[in-house]
C-alpha positions in Angstrom: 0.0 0.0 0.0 3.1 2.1 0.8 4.3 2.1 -2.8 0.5 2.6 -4.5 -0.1 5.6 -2.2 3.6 7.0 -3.0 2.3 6.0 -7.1 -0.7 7.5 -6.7 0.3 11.2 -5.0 3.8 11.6 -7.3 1.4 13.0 -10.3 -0.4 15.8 -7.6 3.3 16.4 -6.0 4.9 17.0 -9.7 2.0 19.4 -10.6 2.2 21.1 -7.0 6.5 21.5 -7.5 6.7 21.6 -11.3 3.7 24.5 -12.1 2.6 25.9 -8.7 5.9 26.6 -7.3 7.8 28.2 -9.7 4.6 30.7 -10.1 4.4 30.9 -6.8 8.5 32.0 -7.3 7.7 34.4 -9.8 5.5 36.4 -7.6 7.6 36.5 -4.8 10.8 37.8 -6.8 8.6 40.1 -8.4 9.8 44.0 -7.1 7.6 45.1 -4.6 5.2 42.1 -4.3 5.9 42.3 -0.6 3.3 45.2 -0.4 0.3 44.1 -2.5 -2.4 42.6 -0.2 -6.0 40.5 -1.2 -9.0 41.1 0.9 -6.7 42.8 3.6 -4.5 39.9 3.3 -0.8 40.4 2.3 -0.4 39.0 -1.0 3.3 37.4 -0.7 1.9 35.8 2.7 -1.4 34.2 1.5 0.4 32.6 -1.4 3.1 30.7 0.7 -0.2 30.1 3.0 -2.1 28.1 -0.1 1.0 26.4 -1.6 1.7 24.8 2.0 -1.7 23.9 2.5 -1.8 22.2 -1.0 1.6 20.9 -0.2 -0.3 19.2 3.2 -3.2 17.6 1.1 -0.4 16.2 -1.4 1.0 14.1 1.6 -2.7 12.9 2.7 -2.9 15.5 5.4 -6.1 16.8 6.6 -5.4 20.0 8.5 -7.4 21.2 11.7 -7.1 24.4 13.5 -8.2 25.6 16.5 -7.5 29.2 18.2 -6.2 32.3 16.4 -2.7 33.2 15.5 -2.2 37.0 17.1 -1.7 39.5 14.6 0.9 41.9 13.9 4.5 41.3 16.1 4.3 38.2 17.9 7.2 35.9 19.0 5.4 32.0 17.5 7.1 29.3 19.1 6.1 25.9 18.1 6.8 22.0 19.3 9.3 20.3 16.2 9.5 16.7 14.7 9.9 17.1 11.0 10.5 19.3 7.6 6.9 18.9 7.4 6.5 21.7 10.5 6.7 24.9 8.7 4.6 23.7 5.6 1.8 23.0 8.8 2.4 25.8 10.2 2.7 28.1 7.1 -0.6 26.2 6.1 -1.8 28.6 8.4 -0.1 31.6 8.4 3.0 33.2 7.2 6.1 34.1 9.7 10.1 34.1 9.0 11.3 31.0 10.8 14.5 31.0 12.3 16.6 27.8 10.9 18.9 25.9 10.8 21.6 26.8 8.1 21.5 23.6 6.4 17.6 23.8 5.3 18.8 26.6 2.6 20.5 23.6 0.7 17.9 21.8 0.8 16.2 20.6 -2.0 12.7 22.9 -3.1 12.0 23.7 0.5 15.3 25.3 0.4 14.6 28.0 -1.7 10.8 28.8 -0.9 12.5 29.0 2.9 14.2 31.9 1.4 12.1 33.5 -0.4 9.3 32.9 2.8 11.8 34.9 4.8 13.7 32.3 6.7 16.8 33.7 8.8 19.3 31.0 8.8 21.5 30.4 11.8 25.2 28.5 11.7 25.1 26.3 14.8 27.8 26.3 17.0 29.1 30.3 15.9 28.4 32.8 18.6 28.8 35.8 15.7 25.7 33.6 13.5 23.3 33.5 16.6 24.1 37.5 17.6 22.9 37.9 14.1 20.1 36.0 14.2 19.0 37.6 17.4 19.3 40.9 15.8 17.7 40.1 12.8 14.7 38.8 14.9 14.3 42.3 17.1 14.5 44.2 13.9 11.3 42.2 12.2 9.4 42.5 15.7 10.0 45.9 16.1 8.7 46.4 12.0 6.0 45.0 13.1 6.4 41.5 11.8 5.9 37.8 13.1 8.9 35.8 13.5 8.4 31.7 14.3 10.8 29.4 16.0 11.6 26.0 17.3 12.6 26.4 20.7 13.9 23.3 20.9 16.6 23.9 18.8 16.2 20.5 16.7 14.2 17.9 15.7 13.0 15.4 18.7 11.8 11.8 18.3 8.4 12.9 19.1 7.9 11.2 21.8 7.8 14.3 24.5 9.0 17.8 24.2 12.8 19.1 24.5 14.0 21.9 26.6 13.1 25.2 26.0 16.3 27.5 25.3 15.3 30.7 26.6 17.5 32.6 24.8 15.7 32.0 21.9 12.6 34.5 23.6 15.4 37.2 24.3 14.0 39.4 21.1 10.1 38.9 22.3 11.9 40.6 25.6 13.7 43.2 24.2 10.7 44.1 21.3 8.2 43.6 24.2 6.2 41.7 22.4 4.2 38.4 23.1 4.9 35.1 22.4 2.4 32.4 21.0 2.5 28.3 21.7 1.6 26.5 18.4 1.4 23.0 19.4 2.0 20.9 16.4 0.2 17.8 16.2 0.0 14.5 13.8 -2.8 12.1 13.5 -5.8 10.9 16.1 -4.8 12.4 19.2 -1.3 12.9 18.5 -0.8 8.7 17.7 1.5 9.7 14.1 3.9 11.8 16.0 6.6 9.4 16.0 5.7 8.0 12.8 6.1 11.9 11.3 9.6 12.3 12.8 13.0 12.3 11.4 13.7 7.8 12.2 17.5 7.8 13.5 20.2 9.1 11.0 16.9 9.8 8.3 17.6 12.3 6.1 15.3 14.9 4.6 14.9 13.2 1.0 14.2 10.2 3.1 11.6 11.4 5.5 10.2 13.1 2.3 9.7 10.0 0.7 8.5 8.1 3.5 5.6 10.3 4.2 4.2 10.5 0.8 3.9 6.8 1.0 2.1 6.9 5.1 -1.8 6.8 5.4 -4.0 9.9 4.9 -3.7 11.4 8.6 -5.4 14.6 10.5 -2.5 17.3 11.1 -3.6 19.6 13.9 -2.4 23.5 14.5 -3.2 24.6 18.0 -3.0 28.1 18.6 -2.3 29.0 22.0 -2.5 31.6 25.0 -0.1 33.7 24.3 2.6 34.7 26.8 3.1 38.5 27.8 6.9 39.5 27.2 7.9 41.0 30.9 10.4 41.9 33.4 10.2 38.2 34.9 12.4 37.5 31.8 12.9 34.8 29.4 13.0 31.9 31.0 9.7 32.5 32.3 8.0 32.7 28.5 10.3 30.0 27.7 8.4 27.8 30.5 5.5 29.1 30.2 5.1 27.8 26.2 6.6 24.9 26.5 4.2 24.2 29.5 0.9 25.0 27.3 2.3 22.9 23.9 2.6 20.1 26.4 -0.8 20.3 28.2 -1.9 20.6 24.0 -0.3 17.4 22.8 -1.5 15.5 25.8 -5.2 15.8 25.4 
């Protein structure tokens, strides 16, 4: 069944990569397409939102949302397993993720990371995460959402990582909220494992191995958001990570 669902979606995930993404390309290289909007809706935002929600029904996913993403500057920090997180989340709603360095060679997903807004960070270099950090006050303080994984990697699935609080340093320093996004695969949370990067998987390999899995519910949960304040980082960091957990449990 693995290899007739993997048959059977390749046509709908050549279409999706072959026509709508480099359109999708051309619009967002195009001068100045950063400022037209569509029903109130930024225009460069709500394309990457429909191209990642097509992306989702390519692999079988049914996406569910429940809450509402705050508007405007907000800090979104969100639970991470697989590649497949920011397509979920962008299903949704647009941000610039903070990543790893190593996504921008990555094949497709790569470059619409890019062009999406993604600020890339070299692990282990103090000068790439001052940078980073940087970058991230700047956006909040234009007024835009940035979305991270304050875990710092991929986990197995089976529970949540720490929380680096430096990560929430910017929402501080912007004074601006944070927002839990708990990301969630399958009937109550029962594909998280399967979703996962398996031991030493690499992306084309976890790419391949989910357009073969069963059609699945993929679940955005939009949190109470956390007040940036005095109490510091630590405290937003716990906070969020407390509220993704409570959300992955039920």
């Amino acid at each position: 069944m693995r290899l007739l669902r993997t048959l059977l979606r390749l046509p709908f995930l050549a279409v999706h990569l072959g026509v709508f993404l480099p359109l999708l390309v051309a619009v967002l290289v195009f001068p100045g397409s950063r400022r037209w909007a569509w029903n109130g809706e930024c225009l460069h935002g709500r394309l990457i939102r429909r191209w990642s929600a097509g992306l989702m029904r390519v692999f079988g996913f049914t996406v569910k949302r429940t809450g509402t993403p705050l508007p405007g500057a907000v800090l979104f920090v969100a639970n991470h397993v697989s590649w497949i997180d920011i397509e979920l989340f962008h299903s949704q709603l647009w941000a610039g993720f903070v990543s790893k360095a190593e996504v921008e060679k990555w094949p497709l997903v790569g470059r619409l990371a890019s062009l999406g807004g993604t600020i890339y960070h070299h692990r282990g270099s103090q000068d790439s995460l001052h940078g980073v950090m940087h970058q991230m006050v700047l956006r909040l303080e234009e007024g835009r959402p940035v979305a991270v994984f304050p875990e710092g990697r991929t986990t197995s699935g089976e529970g949540l990582g720490v929380f680096h609080a430096r990560i929430f340093q910017p929402a501080v320093l912007a004074n601006v909220p944070a927002q839990p996004v708990a990301l969630r695969y399958g009937a109550g949370g029962d594909a998280q494992t399967i979703v996962a990067f398996a031991p030493n998987e690499t992306f084309m390999g976890n790419f391949v191995r989910l357009l073969g899995e069963p059609s699945r519910v993929a679940e955005v949960h939009f949190l109470e958001p956390v007040s940036a304040s005095e109490d510091g980082r630590r405290r937003m960091a716990d906070a969020c990570r407390e509220r993704i957990a409570a959300a992955l449990a039920r």
